[in-house]
mmCIF file of the C-alpha atoms, coordinates in Angstrom:
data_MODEL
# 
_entry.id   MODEL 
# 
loop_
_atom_site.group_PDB 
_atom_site.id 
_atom_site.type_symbol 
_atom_site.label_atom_id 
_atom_site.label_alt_id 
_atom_site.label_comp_id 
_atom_site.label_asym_id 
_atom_site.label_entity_id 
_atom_site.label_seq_id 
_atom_site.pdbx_PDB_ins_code 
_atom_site.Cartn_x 
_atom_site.Cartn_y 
_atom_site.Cartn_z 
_atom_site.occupancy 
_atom_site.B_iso_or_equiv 
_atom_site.pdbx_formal_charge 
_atom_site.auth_seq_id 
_atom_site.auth_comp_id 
_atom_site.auth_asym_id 
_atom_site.auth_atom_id 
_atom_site.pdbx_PDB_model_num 
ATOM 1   C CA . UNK A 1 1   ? 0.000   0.000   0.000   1.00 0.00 ? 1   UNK A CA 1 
ATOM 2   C CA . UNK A 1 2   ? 1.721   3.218   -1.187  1.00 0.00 ? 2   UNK A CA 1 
ATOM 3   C CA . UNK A 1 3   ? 0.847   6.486   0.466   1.00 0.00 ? 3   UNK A CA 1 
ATOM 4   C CA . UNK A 1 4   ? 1.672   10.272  1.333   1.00 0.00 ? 4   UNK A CA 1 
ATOM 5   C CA . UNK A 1 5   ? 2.826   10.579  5.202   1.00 0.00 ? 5   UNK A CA 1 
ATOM 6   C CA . UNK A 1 6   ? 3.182   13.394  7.577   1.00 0.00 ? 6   UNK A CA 1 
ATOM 7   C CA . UNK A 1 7   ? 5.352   13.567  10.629  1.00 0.00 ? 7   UNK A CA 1 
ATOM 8   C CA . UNK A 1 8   ? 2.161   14.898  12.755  1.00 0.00 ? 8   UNK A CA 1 
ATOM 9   C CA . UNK A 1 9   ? -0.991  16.828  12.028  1.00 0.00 ? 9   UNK A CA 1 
ATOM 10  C CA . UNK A 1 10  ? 0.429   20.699  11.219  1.00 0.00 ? 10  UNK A CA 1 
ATOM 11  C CA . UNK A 1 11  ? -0.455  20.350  7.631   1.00 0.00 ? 11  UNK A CA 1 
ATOM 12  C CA . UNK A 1 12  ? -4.051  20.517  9.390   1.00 0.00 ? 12  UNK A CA 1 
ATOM 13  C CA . UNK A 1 13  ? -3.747  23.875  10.744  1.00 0.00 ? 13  UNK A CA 1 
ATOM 14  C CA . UNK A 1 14  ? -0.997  25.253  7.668   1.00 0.00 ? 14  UNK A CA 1 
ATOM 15  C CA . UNK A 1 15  ? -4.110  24.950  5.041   1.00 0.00 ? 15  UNK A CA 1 
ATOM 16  C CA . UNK A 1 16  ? -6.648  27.385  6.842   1.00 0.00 ? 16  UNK A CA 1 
ATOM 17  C CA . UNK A 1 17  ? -7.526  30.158  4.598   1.00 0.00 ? 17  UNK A CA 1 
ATOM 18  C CA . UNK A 1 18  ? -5.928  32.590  7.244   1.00 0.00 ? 18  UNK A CA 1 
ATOM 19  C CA . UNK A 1 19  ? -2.669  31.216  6.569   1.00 0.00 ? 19  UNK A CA 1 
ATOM 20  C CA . UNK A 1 20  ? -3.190  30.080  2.622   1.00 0.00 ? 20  UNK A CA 1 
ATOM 21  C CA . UNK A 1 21  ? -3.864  34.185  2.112   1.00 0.00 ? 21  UNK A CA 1 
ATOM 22  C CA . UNK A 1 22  ? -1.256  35.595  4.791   1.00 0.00 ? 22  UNK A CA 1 
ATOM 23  C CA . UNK A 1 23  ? 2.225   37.242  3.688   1.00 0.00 ? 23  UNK A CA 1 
ATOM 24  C CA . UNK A 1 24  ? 3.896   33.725  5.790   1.00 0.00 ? 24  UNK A CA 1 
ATOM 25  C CA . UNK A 1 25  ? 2.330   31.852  3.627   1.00 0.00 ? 25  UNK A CA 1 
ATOM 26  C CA . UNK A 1 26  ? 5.464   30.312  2.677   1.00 0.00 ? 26  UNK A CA 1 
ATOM 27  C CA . UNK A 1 27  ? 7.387   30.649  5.847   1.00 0.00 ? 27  UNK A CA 1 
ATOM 28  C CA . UNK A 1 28  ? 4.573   28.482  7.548   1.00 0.00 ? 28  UNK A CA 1 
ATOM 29  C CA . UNK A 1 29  ? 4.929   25.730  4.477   1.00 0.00 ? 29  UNK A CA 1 
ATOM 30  C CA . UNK A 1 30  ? 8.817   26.322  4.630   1.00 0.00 ? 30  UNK A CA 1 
ATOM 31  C CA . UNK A 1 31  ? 8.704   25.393  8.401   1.00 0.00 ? 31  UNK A CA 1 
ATOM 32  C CA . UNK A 1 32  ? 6.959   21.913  8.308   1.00 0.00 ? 32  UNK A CA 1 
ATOM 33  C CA . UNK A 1 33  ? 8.498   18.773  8.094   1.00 0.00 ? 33  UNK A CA 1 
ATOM 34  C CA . UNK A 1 34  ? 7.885   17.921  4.262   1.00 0.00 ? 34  UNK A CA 1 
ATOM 35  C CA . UNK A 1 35  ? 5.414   15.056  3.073   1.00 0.00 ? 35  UNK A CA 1 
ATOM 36  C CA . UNK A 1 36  ? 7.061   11.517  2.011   1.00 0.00 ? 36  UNK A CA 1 
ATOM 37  C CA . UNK A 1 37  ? 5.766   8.782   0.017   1.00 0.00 ? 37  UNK A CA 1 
ATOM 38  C CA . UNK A 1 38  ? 5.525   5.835   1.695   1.00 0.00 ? 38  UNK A CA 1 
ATOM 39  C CA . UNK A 1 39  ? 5.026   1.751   1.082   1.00 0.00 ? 39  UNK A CA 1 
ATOM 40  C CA . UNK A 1 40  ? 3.645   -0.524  3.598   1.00 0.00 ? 40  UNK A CA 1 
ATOM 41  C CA . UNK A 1 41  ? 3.558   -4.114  2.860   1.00 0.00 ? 41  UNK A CA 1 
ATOM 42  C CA . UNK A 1 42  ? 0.769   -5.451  4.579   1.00 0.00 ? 42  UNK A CA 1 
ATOM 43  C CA . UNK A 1 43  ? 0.456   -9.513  4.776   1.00 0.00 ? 43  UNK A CA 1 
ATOM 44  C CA . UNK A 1 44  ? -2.687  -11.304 4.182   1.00 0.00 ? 44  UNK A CA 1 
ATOM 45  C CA . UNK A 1 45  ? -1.904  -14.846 5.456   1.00 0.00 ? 45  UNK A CA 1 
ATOM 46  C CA . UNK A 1 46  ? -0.487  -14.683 8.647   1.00 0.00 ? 46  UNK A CA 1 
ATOM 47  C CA . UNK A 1 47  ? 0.262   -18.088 11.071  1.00 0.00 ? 47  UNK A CA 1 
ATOM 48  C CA . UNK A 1 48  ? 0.865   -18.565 14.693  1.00 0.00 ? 48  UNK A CA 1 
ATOM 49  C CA . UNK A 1 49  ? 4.841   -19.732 13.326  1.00 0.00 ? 49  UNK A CA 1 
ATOM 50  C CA . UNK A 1 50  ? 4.991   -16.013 11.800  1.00 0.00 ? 50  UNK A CA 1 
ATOM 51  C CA . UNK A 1 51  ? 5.080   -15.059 15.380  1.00 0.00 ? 51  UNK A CA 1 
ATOM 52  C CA . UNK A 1 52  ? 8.938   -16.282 15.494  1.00 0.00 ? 52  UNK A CA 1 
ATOM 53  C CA . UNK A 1 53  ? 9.973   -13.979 12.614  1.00 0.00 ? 53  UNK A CA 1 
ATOM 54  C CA . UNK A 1 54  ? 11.751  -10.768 13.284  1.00 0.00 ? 54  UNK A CA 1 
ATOM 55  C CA . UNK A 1 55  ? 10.338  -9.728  9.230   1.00 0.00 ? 55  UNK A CA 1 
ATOM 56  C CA . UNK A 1 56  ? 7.254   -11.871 7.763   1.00 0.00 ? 56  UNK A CA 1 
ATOM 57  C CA . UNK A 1 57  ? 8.044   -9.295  4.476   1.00 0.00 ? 57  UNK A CA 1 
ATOM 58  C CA . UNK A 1 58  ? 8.470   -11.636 2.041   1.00 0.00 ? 58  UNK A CA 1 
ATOM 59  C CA . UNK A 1 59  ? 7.847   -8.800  -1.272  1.00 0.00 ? 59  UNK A CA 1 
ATOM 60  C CA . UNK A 1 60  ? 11.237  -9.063  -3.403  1.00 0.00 ? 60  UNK A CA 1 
ATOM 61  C CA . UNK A 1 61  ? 13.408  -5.319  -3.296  1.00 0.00 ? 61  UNK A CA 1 
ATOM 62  C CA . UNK A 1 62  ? 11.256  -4.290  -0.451  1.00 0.00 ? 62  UNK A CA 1 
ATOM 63  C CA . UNK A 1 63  ? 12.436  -2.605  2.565   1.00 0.00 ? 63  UNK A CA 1 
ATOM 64  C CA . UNK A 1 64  ? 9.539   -2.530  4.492   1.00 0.00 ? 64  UNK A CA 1 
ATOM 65  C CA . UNK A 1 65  ? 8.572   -5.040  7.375   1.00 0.00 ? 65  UNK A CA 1 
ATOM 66  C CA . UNK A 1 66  ? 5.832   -6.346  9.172   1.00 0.00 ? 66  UNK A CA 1 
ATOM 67  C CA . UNK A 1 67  ? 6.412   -8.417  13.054  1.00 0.00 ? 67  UNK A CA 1 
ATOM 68  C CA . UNK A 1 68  ? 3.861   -10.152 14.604  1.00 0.00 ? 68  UNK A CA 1 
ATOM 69  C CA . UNK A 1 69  ? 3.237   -8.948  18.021  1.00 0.00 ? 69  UNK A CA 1 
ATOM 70  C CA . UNK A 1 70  ? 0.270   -10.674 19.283  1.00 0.00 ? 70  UNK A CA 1 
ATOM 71  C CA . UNK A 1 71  ? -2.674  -13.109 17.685  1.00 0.00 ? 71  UNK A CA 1 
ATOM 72  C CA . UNK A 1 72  ? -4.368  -11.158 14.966  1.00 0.00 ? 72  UNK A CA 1 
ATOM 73  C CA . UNK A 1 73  ? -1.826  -7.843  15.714  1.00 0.00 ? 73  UNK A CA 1 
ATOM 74  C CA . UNK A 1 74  ? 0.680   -7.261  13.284  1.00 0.00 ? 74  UNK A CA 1 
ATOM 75  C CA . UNK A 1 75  ? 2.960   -4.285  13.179  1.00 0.00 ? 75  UNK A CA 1 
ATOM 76  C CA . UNK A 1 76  ? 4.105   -2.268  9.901   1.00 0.00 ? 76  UNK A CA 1 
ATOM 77  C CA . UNK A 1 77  ? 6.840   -0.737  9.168   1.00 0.00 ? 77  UNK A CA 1 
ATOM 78  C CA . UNK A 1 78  ? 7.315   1.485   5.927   1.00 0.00 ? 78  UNK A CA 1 
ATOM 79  C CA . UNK A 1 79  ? 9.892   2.233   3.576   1.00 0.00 ? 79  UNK A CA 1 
ATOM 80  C CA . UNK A 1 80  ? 10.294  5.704   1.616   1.00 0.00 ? 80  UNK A CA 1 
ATOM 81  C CA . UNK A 1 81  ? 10.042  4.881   -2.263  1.00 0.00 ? 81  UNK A CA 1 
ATOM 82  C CA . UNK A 1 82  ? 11.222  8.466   -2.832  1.00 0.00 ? 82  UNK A CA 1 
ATOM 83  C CA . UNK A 1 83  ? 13.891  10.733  -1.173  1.00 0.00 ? 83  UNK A CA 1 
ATOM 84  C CA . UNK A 1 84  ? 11.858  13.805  -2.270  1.00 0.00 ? 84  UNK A CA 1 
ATOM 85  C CA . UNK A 1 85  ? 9.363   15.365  -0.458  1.00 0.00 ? 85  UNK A CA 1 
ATOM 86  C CA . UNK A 1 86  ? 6.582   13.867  -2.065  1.00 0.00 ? 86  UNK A CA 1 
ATOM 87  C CA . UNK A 1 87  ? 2.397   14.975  -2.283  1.00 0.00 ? 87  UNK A CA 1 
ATOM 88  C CA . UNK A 1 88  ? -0.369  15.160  -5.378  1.00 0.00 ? 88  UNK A CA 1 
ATOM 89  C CA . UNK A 1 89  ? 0.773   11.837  -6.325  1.00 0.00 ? 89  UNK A CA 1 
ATOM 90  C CA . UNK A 1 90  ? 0.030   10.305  -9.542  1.00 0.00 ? 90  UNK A CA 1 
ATOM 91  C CA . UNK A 1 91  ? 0.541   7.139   -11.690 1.00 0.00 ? 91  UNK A CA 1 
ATOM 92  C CA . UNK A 1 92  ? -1.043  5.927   -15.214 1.00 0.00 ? 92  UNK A CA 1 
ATOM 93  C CA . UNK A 1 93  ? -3.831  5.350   -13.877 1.00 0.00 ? 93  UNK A CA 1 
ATOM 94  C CA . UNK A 1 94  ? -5.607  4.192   -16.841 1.00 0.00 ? 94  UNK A CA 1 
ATOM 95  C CA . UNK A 1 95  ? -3.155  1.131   -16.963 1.00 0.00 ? 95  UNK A CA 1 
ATOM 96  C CA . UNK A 1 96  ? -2.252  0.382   -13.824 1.00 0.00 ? 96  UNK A CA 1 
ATOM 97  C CA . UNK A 1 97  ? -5.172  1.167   -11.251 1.00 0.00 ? 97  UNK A CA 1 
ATOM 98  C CA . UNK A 1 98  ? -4.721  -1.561  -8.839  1.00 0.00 ? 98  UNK A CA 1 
ATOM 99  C CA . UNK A 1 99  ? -1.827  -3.101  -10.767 1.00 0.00 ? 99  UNK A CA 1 
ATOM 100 C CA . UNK A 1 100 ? 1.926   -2.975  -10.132 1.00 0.00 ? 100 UNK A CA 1 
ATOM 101 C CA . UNK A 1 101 ? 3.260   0.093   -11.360 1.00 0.00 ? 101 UNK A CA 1 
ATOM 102 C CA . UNK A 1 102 ? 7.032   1.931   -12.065 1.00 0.00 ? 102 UNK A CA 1 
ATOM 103 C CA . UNK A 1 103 ? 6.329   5.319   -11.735 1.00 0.00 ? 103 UNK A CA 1 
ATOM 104 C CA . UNK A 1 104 ? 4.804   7.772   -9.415  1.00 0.00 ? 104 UNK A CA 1 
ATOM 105 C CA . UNK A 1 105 ? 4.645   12.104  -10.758 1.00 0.00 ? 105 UNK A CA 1 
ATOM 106 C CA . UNK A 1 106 ? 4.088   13.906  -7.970  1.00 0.00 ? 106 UNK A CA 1 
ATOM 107 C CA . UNK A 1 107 ? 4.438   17.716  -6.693  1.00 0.00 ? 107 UNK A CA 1 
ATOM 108 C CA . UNK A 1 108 ? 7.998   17.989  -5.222  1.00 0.00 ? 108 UNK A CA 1 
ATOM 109 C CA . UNK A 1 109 ? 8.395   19.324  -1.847  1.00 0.00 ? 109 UNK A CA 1 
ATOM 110 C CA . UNK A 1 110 ? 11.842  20.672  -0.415  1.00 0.00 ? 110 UNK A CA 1 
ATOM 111 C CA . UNK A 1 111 ? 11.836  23.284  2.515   1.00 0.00 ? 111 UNK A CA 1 
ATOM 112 C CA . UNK A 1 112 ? 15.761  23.466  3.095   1.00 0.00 ? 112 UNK A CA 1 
ATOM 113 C CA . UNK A 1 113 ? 15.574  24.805  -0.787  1.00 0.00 ? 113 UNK A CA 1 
ATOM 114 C CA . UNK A 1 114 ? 15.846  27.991  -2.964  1.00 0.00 ? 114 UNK A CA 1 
ATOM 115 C CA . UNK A 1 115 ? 12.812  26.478  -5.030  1.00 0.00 ? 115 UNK A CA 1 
ATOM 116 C CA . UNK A 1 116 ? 9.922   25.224  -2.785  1.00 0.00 ? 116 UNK A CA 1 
ATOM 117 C CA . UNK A 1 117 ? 8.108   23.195  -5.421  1.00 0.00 ? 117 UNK A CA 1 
ATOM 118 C CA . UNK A 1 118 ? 9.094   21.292  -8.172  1.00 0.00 ? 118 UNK A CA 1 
ATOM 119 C CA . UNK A 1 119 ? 7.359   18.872  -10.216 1.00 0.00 ? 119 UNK A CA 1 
ATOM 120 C CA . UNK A 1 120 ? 9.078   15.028  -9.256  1.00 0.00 ? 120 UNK A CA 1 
ATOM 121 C CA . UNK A 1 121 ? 9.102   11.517  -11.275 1.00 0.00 ? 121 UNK A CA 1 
ATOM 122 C CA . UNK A 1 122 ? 9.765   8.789   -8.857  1.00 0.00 ? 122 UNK A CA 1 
ATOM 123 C CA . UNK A 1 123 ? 10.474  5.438   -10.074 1.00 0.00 ? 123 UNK A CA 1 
ATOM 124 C CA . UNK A 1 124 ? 9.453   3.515   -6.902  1.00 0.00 ? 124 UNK A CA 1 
ATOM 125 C CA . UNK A 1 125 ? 11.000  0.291   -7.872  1.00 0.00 ? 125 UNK A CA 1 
ATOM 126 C CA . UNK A 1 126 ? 14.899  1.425   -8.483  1.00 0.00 ? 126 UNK A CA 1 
ATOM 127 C CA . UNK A 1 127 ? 14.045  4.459   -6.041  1.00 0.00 ? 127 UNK A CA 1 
ATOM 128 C CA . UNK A 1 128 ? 15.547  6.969   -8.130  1.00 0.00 ? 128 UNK A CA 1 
ATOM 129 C CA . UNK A 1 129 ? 13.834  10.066  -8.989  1.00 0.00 ? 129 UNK A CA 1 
ATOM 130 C CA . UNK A 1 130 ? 13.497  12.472  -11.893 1.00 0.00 ? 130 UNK A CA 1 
ATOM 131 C CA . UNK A 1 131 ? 12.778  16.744  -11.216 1.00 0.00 ? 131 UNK A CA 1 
ATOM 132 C CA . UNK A 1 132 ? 11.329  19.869  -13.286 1.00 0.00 ? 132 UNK A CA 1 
ATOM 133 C CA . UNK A 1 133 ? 11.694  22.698  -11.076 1.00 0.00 ? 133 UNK A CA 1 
ATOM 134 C CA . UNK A 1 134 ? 12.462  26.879  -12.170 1.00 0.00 ? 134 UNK A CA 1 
ATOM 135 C CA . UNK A 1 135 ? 12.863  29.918  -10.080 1.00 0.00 ? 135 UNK A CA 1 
ATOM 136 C CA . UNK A 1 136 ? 10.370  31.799  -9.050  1.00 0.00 ? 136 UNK A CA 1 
ATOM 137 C CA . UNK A 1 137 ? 7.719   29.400  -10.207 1.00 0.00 ? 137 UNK A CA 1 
ATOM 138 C CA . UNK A 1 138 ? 5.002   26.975  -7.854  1.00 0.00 ? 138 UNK A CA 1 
ATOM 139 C CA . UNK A 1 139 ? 3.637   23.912  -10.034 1.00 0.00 ? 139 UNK A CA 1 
ATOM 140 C CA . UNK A 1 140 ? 0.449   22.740  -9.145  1.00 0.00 ? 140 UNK A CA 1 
ATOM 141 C CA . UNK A 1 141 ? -0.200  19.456  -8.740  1.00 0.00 ? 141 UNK A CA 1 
ATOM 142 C CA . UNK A 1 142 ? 1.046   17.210  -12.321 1.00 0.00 ? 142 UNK A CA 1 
ATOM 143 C CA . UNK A 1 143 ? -1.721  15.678  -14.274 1.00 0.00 ? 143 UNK A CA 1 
ATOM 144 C CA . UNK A 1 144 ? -0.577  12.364  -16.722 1.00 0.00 ? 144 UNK A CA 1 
ATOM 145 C CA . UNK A 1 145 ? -1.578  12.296  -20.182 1.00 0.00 ? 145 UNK A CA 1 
ATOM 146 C CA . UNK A 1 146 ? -0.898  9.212   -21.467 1.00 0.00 ? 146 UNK A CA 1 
ATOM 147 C CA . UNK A 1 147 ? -0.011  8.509   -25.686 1.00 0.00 ? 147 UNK A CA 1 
ATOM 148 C CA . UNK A 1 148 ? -2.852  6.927   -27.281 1.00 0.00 ? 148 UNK A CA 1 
ATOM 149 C CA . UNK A 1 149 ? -0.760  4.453   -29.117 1.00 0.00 ? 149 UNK A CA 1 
ATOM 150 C CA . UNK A 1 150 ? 2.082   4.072   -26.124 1.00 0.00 ? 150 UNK A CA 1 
ATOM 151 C CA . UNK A 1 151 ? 3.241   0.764   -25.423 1.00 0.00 ? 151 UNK A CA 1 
ATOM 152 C CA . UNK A 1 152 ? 5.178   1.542   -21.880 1.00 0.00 ? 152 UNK A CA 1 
ATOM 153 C CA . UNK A 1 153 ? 4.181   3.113   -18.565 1.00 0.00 ? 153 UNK A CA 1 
ATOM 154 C CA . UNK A 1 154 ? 5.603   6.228   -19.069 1.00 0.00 ? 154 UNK A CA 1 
ATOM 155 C CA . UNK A 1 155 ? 4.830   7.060   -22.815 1.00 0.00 ? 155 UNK A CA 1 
ATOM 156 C CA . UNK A 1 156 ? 2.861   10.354  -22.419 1.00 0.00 ? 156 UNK A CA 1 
ATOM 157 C CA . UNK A 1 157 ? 3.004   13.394  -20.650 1.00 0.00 ? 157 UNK A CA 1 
ATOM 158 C CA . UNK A 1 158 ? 3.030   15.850  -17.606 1.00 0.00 ? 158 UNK A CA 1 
ATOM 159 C CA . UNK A 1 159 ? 0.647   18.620  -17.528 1.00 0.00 ? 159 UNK A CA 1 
ATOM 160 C CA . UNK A 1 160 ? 1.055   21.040  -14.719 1.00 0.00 ? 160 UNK A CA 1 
ATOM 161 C CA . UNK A 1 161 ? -0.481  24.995  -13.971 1.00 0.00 ? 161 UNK A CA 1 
ATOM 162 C CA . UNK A 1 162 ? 2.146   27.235  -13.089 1.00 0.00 ? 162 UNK A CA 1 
ATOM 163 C CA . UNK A 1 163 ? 1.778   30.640  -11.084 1.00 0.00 ? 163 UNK A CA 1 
ATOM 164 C CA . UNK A 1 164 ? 4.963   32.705  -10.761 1.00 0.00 ? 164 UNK A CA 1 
ATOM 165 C CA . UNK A 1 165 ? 6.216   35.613  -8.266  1.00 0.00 ? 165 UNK A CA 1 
ATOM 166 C CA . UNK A 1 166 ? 7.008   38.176  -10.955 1.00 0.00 ? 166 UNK A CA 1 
ATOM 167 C CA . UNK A 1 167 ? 3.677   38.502  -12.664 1.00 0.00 ? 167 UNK A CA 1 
ATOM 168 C CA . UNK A 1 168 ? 4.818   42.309  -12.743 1.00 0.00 ? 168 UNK A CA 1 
ATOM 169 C CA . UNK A 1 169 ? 7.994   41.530  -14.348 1.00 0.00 ? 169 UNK A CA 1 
ATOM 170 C CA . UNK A 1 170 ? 5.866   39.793  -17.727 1.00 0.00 ? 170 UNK A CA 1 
ATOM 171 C CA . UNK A 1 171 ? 6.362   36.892  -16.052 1.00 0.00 ? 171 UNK A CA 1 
ATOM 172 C CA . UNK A 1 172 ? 3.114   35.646  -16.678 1.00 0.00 ? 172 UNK A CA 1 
ATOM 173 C CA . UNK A 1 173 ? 1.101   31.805  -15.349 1.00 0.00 ? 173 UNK A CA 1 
ATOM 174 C CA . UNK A 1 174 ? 1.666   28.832  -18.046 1.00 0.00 ? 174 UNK A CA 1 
ATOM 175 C CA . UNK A 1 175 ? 0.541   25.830  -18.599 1.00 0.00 ? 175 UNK A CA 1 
ATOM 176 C CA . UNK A 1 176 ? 3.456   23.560  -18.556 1.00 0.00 ? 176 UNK A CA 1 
ATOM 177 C CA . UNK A 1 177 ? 3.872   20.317  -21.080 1.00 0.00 ? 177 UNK A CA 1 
ATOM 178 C CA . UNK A 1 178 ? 6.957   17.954  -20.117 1.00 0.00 ? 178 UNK A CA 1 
ATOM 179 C CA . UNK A 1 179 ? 7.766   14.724  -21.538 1.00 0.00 ? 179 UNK A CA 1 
ATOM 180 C CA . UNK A 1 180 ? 6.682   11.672  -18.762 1.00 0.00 ? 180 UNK A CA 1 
ATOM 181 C CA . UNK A 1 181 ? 9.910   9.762   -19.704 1.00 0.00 ? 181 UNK A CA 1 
ATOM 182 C CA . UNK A 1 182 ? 12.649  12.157  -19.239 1.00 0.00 ? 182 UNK A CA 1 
ATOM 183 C CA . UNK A 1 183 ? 10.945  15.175  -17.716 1.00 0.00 ? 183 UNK A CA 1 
ATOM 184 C CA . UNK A 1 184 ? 12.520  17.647  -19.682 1.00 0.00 ? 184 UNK A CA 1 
ATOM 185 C CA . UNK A 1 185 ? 10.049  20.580  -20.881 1.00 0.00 ? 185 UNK A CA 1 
ATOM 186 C CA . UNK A 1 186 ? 8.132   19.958  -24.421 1.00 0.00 ? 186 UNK A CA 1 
ATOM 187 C CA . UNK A 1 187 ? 6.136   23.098  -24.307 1.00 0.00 ? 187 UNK A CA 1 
ATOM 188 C CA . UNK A 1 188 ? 4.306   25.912  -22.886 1.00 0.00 ? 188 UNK A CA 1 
ATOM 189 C CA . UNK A 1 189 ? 1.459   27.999  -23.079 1.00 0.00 ? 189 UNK A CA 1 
ATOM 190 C CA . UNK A 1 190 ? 1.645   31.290  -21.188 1.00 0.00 ? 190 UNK A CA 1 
ATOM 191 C CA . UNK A 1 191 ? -1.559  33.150  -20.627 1.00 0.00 ? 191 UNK A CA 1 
ATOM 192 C CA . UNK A 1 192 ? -0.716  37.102  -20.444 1.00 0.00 ? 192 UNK A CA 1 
ATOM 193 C CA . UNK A 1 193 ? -3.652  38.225  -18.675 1.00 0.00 ? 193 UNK A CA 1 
ATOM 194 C CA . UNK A 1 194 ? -3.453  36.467  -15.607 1.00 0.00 ? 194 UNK A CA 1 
ATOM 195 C CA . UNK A 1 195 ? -1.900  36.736  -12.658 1.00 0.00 ? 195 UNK A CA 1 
ATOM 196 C CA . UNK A 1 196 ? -2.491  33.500  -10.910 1.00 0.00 ? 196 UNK A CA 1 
ATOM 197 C CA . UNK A 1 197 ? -4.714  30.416  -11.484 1.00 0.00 ? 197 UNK A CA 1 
ATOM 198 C CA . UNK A 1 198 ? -6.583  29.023  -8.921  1.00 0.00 ? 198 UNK A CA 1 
ATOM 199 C CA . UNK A 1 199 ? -4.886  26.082  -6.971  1.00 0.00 ? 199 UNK A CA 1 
ATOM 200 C CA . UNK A 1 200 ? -6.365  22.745  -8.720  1.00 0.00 ? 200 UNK A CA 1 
ATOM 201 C CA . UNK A 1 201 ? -6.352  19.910  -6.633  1.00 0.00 ? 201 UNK A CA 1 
ATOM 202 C CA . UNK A 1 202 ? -6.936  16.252  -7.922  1.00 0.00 ? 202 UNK A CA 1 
ATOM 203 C CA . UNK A 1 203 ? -7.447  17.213  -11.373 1.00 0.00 ? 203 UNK A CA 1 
ATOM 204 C CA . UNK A 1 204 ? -7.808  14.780  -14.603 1.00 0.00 ? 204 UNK A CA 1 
ATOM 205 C CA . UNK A 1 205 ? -7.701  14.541  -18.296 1.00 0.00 ? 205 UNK A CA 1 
ATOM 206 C CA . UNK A 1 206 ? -10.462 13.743  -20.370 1.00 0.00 ? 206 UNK A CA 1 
ATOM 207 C CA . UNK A 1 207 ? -9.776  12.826  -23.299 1.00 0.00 ? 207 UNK A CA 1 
ATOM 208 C CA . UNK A 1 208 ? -13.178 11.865  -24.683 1.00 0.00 ? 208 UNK A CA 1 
ATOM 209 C CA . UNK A 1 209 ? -14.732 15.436  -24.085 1.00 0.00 ? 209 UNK A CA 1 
ATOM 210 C CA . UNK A 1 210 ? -12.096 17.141  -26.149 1.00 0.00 ? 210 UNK A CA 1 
ATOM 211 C CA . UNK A 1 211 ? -13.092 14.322  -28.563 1.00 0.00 ? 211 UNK A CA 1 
ATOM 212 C CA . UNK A 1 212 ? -16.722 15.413  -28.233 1.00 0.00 ? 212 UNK A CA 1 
ATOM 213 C CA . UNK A 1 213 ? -15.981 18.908  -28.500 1.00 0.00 ? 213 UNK A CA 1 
ATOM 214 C CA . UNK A 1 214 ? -14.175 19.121  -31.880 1.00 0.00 ? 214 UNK A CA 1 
ATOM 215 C CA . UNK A 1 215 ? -16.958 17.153  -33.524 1.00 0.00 ? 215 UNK A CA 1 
ATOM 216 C CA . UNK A 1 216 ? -19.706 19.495  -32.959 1.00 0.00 ? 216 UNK A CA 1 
# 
């Protein structure tokens, strides 16, 4: 079971609109611990011999561990599949809902940085990671786009909004393209007229309504 984890329950109190709209906005993010993506390996068919095992973890290149403790109490321990700060995380869903997967995109998260955000590709089986990240600029979460013809996992792309901190410079928000494989930058679309976007959280791709659209 793979999963976003917090050290404690700040993150609770951070995202109250009196802090989301205050000038320490980013000091308060800044001064939490930052999120990490987790796997637990949970075991379905446990014995009363398990009980003599230090590890009943059994999962090839896993770290994590499970003990038993007591009859029908076993206790977890996780491993971190990235060394990023990890949250808004994503995979193909489309191909591997509920099936083992390679990659996770996520929204980066580094507090001891000059760049806050950045947008991450994890591959949670080698436990490497990939990053997009530029100055000045706060990715929302990243949104996978998958090739219609692709044959691997990661044949697609990374869509992302991006707001930046010099809006009065002409720096202006973009929509941001990358490639899924390497995440290098493929394109972008920069929208002079506004400022910000509005944070989107758990967004999708719908392929079939753009479909719809363009044969009306």
């Amino acid at each position: 079971m793979d999963l976003v984890a917090y050290s404690n329950g700040e993150l609770l109190e951070n995202v109250y609109l009196k802090n989301y709209t205050s000038e320490q906005c980013e000091n308060i993010a800044r001064a939490m611990k930052p999120p990490q993506a987790r796997r637990y390996v949970l075991p379905l068919n446990v014995s009363a011999e398990n009980i003599k095992e230090d590890n009943i973890v059994k999962l090839p290149k896993s770290n994590a561990s499970a003990k038993v403790v007591a009859k029908y109490l076993v206790h977890c321990e996780h491993e971190a599949i990235c060394d990023e700060g990890f949250e808004m995380p994503q995979i193909n869903y489309a191909k591997y809902n509920s099936k083992p997967y390679h990659y996770a995109y996520g929204l980066g998260v580094n507090n001891t940085e000059k760049n806050l955000f950045s947008l991450v590709k994890a591959d949670v089986q080698e436990r490497t990671h990939l990053k997009w990240e530029e100055d000045g600029c706060y990715p929302s979460e990243p949104v996978f786009v998958g090739n219609p013809d692709r044959t691997t996992e990661d044949d697609g792309v990374i869509i992302s909004a991006i707001n930046t901190v010099e809006f009065d410079k002409g720096r202006h928000a973009f929509l941001l393209i990358l490639d899924a494989r390497t995440m290098s930058e493929i394109a972008r679309a920069e929208f002079p007229d506004v400022e910000r976007f509005p944070r989107d959280l758990h967004g999708l791709f719908r392929a079939d309504e753009i479909y719809a659209t363009s044969n009306k």
